[in-house]
N, CA, C and O atoms as CSV, one atom per row, in Angstrom:
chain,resi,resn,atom,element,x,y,z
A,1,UNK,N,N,26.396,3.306,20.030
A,1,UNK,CA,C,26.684,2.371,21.106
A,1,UNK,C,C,28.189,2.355,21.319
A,1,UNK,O,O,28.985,2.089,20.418
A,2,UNK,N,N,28.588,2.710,22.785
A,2,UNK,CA,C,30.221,2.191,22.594
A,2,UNK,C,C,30.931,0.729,22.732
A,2,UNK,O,O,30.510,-0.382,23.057
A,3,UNK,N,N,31.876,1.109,22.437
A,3,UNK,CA,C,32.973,-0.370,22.136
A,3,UNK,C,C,32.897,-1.291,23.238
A,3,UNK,O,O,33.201,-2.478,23.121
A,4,UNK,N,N,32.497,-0.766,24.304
A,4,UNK,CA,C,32.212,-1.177,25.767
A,4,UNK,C,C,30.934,-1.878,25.887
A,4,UNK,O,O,30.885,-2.944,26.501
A,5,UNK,N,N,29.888,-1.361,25.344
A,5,UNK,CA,C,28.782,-1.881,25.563
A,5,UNK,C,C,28.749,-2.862,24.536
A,5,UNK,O,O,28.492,-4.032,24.819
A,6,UNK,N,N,29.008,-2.464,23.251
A,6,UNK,CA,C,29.211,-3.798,22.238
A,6,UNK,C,C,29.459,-5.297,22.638
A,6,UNK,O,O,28.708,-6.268,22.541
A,7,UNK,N,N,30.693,-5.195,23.100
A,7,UNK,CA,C,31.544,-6.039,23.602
A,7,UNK,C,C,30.742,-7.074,24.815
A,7,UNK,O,O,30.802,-8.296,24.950
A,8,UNK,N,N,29.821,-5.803,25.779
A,8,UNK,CA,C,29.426,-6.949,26.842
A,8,UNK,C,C,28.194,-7.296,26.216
A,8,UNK,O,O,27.383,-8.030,26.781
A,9,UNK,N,N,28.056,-6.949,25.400
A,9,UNK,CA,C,26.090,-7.673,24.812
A,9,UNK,C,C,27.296,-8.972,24.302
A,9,UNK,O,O,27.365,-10.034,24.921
A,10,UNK,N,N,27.975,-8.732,23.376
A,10,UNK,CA,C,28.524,-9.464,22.569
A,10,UNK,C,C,29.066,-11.030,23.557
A,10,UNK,O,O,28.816,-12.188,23.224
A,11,UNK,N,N,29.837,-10.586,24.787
A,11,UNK,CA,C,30.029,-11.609,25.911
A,11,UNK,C,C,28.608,-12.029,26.225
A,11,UNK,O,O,28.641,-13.243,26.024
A,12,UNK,N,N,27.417,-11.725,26.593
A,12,UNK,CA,C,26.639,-12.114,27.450
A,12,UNK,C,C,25.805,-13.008,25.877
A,12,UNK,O,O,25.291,-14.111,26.061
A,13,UNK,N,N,25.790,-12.498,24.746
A,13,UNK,CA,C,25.463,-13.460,23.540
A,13,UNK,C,C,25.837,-14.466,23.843
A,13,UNK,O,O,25.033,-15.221,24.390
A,14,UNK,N,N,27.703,-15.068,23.537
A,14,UNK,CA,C,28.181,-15.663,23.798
A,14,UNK,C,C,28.075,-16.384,24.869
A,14,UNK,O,O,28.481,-17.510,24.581
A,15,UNK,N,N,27.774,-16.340,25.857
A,15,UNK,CA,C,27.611,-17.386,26.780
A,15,UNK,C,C,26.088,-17.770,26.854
A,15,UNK,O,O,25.785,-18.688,27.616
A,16,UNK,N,N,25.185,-17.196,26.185
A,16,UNK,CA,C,23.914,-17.980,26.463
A,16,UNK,C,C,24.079,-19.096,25.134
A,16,UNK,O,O,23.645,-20.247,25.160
A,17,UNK,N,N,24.744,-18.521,24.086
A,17,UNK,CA,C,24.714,-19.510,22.990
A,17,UNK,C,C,25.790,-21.025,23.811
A,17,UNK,O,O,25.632,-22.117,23.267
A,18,UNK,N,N,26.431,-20.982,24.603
A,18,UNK,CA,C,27.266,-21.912,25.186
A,18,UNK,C,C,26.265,-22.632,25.716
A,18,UNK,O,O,25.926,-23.731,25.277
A,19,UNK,N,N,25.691,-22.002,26.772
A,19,UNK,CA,C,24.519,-22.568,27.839
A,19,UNK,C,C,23.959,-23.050,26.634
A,19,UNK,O,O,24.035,-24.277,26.709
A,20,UNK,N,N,23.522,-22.780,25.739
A,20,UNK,CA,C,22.245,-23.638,24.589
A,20,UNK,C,C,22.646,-24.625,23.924
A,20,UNK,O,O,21.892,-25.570,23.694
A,21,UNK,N,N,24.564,-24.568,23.269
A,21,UNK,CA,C,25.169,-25.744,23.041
A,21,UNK,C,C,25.172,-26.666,24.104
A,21,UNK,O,O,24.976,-27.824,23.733
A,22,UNK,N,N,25.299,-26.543,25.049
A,22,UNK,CA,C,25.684,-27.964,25.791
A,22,UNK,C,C,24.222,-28.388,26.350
A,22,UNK,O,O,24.024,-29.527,26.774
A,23,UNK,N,N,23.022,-27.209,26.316
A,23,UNK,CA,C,21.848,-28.711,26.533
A,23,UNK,C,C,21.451,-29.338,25.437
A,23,UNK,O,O,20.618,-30.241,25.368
A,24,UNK,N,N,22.139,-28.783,24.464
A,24,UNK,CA,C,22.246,-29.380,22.612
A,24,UNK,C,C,22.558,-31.065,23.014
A,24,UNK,O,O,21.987,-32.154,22.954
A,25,UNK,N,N,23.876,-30.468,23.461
A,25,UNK,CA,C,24.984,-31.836,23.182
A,25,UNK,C,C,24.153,-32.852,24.890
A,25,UNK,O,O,24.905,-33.543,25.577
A,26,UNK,N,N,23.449,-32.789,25.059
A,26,UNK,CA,C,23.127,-33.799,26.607
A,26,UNK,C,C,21.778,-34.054,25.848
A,26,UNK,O,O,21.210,-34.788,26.657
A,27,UNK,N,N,20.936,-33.906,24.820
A,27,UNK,CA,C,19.605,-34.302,24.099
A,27,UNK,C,C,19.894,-35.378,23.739
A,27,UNK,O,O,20.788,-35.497,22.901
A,28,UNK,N,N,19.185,-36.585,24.295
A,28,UNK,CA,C,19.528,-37.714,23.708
A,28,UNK,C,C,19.220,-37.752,21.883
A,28,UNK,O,O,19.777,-38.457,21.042
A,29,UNK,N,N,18.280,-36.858,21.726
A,29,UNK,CA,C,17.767,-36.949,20.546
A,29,UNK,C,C,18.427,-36.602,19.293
A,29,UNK,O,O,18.081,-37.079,18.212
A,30,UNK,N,N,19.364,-35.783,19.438
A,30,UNK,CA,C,20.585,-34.899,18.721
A,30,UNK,C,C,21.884,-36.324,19.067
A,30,UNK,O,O,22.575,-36.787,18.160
A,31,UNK,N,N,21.954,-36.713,20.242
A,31,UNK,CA,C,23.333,-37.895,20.005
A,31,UNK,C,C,22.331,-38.919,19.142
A,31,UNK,O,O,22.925,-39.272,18.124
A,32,UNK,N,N,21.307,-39.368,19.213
A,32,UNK,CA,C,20.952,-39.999,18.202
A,32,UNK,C,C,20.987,-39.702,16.607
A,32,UNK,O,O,21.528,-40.508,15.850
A,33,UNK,N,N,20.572,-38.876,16.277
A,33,UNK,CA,C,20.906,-38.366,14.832
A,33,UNK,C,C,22.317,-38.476,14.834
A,33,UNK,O,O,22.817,-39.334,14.107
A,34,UNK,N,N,23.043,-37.752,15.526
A,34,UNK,CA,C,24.539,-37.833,14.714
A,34,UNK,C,C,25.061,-39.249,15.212
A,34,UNK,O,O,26.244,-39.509,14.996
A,35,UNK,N,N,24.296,-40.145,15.836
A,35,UNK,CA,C,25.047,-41.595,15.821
A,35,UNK,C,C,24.659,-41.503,14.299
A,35,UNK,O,O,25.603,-41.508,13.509
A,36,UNK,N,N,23.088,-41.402,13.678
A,36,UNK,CA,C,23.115,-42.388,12.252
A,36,UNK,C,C,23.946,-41.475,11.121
A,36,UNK,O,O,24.361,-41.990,10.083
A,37,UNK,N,N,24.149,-40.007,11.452
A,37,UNK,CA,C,25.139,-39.289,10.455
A,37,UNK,C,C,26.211,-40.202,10.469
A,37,UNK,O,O,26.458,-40.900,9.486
A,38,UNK,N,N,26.763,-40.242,11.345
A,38,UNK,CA,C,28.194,-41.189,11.420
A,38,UNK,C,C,27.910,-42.426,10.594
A,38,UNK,O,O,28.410,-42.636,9.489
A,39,UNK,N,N,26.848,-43.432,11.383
A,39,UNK,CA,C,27.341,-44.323,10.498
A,39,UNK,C,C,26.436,-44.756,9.059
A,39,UNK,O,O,26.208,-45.847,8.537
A,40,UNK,N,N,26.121,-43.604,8.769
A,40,UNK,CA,C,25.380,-43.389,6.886
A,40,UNK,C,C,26.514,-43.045,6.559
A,40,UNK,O,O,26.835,-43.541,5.479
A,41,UNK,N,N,27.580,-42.159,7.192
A,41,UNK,CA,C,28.518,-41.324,6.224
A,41,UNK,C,C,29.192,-42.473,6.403
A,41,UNK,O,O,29.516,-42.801,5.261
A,42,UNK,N,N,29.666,-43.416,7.280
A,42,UNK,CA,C,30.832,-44.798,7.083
A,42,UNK,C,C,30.316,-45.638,6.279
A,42,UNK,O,O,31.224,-46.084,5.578
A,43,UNK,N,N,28.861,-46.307,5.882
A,43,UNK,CA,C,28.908,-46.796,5.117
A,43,UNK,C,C,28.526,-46.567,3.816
A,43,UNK,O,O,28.344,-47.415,2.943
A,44,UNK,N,N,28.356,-44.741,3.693
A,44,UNK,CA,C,28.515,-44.154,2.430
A,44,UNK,C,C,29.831,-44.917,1.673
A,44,UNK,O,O,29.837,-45.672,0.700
A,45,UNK,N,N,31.155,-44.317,2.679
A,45,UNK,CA,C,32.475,-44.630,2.496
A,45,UNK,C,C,32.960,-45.805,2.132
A,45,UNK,O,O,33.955,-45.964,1.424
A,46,UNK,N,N,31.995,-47.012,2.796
A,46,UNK,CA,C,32.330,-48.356,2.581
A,46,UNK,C,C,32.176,-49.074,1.184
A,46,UNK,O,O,32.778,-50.027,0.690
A,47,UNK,N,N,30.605,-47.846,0.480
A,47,UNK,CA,C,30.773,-48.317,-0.483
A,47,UNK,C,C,30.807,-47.311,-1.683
A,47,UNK,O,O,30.198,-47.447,-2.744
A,48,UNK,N,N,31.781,-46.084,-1.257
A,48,UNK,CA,C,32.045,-45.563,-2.356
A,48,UNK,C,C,31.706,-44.605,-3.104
A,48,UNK,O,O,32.296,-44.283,-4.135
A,49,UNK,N,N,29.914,-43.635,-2.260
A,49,UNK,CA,C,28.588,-43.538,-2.516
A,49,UNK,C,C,28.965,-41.780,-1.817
A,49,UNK,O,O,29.684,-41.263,-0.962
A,50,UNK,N,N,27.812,-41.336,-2.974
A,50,UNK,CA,C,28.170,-39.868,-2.442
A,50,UNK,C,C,26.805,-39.692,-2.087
A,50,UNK,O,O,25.975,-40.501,-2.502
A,51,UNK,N,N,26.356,-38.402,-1.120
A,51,UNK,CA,C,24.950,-38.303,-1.097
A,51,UNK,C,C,23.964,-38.179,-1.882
A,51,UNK,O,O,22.821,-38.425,-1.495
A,52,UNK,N,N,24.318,-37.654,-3.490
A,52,UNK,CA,C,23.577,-37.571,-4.374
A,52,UNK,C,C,23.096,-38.644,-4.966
A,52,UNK,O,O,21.963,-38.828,-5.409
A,53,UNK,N,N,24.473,-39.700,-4.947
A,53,UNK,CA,C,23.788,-41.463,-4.888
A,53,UNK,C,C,22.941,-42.211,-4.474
A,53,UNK,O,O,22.111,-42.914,-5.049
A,54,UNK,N,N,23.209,-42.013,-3.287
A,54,UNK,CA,C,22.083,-42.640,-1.841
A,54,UNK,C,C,20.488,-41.605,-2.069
A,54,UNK,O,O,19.423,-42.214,-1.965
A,55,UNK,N,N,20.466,-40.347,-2.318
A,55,UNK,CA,C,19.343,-39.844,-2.949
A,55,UNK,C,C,18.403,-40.305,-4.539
A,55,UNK,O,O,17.215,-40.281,-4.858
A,56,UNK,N,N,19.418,-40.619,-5.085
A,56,UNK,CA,C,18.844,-41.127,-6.197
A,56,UNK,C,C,18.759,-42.445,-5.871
A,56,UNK,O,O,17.771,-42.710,-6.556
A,57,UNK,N,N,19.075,-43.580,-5.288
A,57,UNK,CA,C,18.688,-44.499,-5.073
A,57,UNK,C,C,17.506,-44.674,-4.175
A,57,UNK,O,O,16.740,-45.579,-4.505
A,58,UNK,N,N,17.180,-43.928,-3.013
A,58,UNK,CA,C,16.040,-43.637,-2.362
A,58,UNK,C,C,15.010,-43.001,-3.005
A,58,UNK,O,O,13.947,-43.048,-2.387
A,59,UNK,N,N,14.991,-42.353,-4.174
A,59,UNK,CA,C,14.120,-41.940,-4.845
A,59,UNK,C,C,13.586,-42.964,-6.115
A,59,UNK,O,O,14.018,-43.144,-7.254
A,60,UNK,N,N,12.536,-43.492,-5.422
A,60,UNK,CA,C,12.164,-44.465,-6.529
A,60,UNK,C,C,11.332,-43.466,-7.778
A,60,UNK,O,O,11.689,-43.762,-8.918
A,61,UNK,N,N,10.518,-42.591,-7.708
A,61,UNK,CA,C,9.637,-41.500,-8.710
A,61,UNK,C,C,11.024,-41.060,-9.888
A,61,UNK,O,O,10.865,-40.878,-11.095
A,62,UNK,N,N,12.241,-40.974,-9.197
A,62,UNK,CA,C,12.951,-40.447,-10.602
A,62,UNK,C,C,12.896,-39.246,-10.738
A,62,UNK,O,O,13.134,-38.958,-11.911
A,63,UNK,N,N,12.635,-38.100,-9.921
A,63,UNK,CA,C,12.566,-37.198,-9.558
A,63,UNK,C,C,13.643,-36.630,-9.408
A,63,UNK,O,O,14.552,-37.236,-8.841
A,64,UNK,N,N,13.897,-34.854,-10.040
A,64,UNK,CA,C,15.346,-34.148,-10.224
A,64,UNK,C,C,15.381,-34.388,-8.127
A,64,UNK,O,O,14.602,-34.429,-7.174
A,65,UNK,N,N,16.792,-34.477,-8.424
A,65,UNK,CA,C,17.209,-34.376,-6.617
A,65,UNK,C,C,16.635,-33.366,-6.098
A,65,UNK,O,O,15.778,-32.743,-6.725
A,66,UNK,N,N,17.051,-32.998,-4.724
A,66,UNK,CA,C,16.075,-31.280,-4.106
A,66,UNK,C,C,18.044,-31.160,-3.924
A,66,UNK,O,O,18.931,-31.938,-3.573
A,67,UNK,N,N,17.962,-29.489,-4.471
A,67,UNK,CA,C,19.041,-28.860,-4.291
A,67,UNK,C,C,18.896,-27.700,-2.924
A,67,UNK,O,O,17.875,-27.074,-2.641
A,68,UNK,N,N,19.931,-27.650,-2.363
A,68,UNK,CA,C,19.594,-26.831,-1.248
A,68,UNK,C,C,19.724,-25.474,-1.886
A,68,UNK,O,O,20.481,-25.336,-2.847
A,69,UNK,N,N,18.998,-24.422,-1.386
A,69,UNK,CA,C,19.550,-22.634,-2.019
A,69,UNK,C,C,19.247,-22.256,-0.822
A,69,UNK,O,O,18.429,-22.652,0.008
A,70,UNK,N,N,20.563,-20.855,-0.869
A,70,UNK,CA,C,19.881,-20.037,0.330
A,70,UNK,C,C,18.830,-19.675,0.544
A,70,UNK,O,O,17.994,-20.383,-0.016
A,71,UNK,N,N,18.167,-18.371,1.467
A,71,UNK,CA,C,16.625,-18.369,1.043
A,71,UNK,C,C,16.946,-16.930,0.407
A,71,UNK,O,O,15.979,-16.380,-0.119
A,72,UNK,N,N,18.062,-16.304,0.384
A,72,UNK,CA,C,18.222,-15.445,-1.006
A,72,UNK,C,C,18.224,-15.450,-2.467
A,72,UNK,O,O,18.159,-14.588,-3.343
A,73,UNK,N,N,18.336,-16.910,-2.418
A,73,UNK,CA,C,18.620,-17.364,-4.184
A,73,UNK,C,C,17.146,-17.880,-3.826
A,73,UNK,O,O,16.487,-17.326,-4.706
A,74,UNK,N,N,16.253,-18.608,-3.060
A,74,UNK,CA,C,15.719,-18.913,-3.608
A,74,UNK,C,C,14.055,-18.499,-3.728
A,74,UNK,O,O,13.011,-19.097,-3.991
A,75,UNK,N,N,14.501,-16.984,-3.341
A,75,UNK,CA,C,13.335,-16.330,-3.136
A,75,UNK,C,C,13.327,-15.255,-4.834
A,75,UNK,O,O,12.334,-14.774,-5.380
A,76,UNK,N,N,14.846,-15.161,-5.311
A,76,UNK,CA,C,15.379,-14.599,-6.641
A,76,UNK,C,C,14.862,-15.780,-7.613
A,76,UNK,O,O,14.511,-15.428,-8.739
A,77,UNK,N,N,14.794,-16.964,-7.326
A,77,UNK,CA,C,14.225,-17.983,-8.133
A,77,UNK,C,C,13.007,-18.122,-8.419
A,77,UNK,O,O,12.686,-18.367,-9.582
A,78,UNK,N,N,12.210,-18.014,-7.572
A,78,UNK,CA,C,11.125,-18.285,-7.439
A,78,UNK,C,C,10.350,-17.051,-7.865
A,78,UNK,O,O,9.333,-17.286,-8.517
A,79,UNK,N,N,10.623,-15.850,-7.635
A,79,UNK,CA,C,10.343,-14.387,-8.546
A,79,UNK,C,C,10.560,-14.924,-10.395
A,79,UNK,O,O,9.722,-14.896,-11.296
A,80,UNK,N,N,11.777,-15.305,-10.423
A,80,UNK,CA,C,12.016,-15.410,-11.655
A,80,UNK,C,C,11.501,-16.166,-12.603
A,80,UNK,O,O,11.351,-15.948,-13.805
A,81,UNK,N,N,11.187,-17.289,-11.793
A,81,UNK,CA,C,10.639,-18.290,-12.611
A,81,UNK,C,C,9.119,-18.739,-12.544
A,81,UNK,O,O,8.623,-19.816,-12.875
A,82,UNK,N,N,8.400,-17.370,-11.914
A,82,UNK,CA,C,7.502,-17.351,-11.788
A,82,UNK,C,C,6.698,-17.090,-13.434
A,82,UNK,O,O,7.044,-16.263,-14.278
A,83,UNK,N,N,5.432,-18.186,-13.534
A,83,UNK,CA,C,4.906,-17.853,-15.133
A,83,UNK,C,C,3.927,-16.631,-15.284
A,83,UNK,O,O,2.989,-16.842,-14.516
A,84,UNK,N,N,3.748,-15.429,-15.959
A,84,UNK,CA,C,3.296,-14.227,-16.315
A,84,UNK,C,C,1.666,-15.021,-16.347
A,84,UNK,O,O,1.477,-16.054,-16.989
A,85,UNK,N,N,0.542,-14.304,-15.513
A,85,UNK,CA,C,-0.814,-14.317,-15.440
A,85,UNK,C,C,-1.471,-14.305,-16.626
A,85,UNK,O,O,-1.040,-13.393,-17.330
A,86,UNK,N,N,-2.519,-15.068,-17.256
A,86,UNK,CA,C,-2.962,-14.602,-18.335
A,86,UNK,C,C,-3.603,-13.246,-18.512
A,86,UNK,O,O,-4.188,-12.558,-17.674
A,87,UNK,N,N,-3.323,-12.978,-20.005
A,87,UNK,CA,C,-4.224,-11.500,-20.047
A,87,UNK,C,C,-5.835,-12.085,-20.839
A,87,UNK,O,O,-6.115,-12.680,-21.879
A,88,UNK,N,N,-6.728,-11.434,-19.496
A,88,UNK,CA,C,-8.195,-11.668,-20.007
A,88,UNK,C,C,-8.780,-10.356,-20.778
A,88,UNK,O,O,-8.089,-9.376,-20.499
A,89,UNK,N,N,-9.926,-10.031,-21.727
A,89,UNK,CA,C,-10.254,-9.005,-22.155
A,89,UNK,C,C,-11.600,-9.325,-21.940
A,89,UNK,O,O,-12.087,-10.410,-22.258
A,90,UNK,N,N,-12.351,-8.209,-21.292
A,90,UNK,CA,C,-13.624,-8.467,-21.103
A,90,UNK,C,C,-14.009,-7.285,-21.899
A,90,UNK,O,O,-13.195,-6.403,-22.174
A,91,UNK,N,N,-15.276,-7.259,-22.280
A,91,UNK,CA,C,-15.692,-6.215,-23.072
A,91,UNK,C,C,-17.275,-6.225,-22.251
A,91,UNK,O,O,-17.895,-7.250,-21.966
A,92,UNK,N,N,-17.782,-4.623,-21.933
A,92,UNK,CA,C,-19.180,-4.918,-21.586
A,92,UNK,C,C,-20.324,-4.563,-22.509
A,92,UNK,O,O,-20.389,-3.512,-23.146
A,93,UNK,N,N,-21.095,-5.398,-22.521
A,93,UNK,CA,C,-22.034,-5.197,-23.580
A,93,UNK,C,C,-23.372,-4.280,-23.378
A,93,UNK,O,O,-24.454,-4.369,-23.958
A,94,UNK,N,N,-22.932,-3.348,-22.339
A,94,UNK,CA,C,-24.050,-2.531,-22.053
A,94,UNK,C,C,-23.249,-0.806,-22.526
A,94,UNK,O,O,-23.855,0.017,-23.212
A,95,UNK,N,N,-21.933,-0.596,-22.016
A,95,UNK,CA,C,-21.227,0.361,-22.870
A,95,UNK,C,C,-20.246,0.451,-23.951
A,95,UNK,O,O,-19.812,1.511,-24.402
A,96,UNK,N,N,-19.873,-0.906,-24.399
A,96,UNK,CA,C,-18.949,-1.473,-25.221
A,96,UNK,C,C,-17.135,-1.212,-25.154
A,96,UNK,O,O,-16.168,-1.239,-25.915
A,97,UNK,N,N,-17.451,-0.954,-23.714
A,97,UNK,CA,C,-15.995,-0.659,-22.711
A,97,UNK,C,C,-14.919,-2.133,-22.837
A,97,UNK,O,O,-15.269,-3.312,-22.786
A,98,UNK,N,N,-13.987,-1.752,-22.956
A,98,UNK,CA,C,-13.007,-3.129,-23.004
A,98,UNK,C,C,-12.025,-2.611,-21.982
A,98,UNK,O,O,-11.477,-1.511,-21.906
A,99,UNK,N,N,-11.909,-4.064,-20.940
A,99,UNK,CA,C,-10.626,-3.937,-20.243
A,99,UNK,C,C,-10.121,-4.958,-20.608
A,99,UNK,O,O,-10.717,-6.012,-20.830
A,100,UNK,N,N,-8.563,-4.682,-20.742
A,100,UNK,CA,C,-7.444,-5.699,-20.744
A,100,UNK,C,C,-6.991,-5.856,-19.037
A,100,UNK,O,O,-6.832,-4.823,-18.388
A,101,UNK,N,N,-6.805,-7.183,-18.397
A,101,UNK,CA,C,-6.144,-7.433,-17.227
A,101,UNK,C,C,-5.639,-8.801,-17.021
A,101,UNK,O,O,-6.237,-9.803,-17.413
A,102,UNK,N,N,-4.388,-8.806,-16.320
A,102,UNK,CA,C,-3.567,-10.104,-15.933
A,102,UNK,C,C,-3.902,-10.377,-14.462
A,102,UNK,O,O,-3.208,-11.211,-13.881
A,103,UNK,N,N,-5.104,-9.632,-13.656
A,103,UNK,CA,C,-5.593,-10.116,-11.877
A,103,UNK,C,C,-6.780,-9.811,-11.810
A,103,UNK,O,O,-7.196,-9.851,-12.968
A,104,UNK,N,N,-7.484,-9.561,-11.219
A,104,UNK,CA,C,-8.712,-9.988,-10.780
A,104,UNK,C,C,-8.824,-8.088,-9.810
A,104,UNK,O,O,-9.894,-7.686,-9.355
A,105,UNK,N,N,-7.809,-7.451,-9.737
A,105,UNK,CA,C,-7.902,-6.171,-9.135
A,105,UNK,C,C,-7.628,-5.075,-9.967
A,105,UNK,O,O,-6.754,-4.244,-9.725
A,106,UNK,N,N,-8.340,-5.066,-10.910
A,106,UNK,CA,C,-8.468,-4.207,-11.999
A,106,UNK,C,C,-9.870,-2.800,-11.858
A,106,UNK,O,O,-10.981,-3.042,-12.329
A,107,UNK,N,N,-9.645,-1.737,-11.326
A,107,UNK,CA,C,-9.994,-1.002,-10.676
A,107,UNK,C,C,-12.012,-0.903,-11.518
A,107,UNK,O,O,-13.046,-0.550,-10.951
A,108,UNK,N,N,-11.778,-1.435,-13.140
A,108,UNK,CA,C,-13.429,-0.662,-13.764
A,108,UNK,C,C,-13.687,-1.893,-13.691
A,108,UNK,O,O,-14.893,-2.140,-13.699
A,109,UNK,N,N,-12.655,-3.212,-13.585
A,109,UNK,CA,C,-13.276,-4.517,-13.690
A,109,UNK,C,C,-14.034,-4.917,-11.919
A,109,UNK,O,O,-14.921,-5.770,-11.929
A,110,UNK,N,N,-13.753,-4.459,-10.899
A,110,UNK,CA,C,-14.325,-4.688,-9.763
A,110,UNK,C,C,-15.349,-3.830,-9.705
A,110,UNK,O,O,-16.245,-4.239,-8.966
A,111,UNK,N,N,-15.578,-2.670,-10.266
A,111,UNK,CA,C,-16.724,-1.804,-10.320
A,111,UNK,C,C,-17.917,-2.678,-10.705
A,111,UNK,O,O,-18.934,-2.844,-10.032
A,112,UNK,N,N,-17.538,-3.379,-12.270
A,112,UNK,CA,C,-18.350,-4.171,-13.102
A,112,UNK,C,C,-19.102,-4.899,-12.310
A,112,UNK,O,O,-20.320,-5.056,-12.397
A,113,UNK,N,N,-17.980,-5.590,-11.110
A,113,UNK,CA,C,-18.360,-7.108,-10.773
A,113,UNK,C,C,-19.230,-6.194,-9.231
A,113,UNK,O,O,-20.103,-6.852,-8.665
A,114,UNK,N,N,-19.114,-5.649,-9.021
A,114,UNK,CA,C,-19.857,-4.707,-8.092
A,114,UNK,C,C,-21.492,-4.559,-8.339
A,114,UNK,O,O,-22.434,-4.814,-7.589
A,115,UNK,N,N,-21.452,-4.107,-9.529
A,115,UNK,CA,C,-22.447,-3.688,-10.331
A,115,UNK,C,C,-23.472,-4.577,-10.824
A,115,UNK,O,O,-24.636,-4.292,-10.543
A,116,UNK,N,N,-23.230,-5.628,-11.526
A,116,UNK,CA,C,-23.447,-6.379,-12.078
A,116,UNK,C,C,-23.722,-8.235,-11.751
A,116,UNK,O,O,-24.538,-9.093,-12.086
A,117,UNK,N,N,-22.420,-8.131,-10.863
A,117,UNK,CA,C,-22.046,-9.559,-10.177
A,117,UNK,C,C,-21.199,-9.987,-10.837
A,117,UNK,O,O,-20.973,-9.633,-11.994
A,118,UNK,N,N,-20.524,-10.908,-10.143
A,118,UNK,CA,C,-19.567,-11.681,-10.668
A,118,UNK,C,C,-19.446,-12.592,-11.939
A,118,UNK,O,O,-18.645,-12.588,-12.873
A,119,UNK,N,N,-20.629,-13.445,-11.608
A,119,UNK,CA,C,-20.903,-14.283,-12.424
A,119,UNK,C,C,-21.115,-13.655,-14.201
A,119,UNK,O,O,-20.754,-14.218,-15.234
A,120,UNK,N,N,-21.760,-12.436,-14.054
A,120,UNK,CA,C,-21.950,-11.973,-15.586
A,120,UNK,C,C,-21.047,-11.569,-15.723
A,120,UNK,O,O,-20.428,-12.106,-16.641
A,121,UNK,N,N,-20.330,-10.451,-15.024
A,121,UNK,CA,C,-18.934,-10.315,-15.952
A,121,UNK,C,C,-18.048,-11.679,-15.716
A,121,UNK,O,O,-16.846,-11.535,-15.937
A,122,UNK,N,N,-18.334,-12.541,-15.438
A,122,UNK,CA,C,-16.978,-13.592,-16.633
A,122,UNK,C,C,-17.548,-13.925,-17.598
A,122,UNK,O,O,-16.951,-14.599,-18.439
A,123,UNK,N,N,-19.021,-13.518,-17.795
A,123,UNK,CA,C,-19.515,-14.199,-19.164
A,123,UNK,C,C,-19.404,-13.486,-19.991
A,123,UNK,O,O,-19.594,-13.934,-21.122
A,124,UNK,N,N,-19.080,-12.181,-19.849
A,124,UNK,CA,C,-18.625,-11.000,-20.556
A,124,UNK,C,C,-17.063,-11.146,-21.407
A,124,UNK,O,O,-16.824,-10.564,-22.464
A,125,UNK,N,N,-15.979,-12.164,-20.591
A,125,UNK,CA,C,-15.178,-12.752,-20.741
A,125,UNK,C,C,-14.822,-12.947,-22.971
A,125,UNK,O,O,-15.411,-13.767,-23.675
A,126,UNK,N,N,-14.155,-12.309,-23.289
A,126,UNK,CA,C,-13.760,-12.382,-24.971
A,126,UNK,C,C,-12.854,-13.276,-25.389
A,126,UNK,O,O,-13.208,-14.153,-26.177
A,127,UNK,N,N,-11.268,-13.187,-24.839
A,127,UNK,CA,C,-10.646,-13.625,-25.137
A,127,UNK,C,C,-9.675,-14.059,-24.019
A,127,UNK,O,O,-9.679,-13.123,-23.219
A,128,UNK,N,N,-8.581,-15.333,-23.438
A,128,UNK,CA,C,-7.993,-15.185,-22.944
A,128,UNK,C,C,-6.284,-15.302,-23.638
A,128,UNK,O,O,-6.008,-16.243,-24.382
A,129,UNK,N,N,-5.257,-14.250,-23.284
A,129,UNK,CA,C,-4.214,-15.300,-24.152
A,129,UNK,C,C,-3.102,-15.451,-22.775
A,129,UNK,O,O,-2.094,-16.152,-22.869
């Protein structure tokens, strides 16, 4: 793309985002919110009070605050702190076959449940840890 064409996408961006700020700023509904931003944050000030205050005081349960994360951290979080599936071992008692699996898409264990039905292989079910 040249520097030319960049530039006028880049102008014609720019002015629709303008056109979208100012029917922003004429929403009565948006001057309402930032009337009560204003005056939560003045009488934050009046008495001293940070938002984490006024949250813990609105929180009667006692509950950790909600922290904001990007949705990069908090998609890295939520991977991470995700808890590991149990491992089930079914064993079948018609060939004395054992599968170990942590899902339910375990390629000889859907055969089983194919075969057999569902219901018997979980009764087939040995151990879970």
């Amino acid at each position: 793309m040249s520097l030319l064409n960049e530039y006028m996408k880049k102008e014609q961006l720019l002015k629709q985002l303008r056109d979208e700020l100012q029917q922003l700023e004429q929403d009565q509904r948006l001057k309402g919110e930032l009337e009560f931003k204003e005056k939560l944050e003045q009488l934050m000030k009046t008495h001293d009070k940070t938002a984490a205050d006024v949250i813990e005081i609105l929180d009667p349960a006692g509950d950790q605050p909600v922290t904001r994360q990007s949705s990069s951290t908090a998609s890295e979080s939520q991977s991470a702190g995700r808890r590991k599936r149990k491992l089930k071992v079914y064993r079948n008692p018609h060939t004395g076959e054992v599968v170990e699996t942590r899902g339910g898409n375990q390629k000889t264990l859907k055969a089983w449940k194919e075969e057999y039905g569902n219901d018997t292989v979980e009764q087939w079910l040995e151990r879970t840890e």
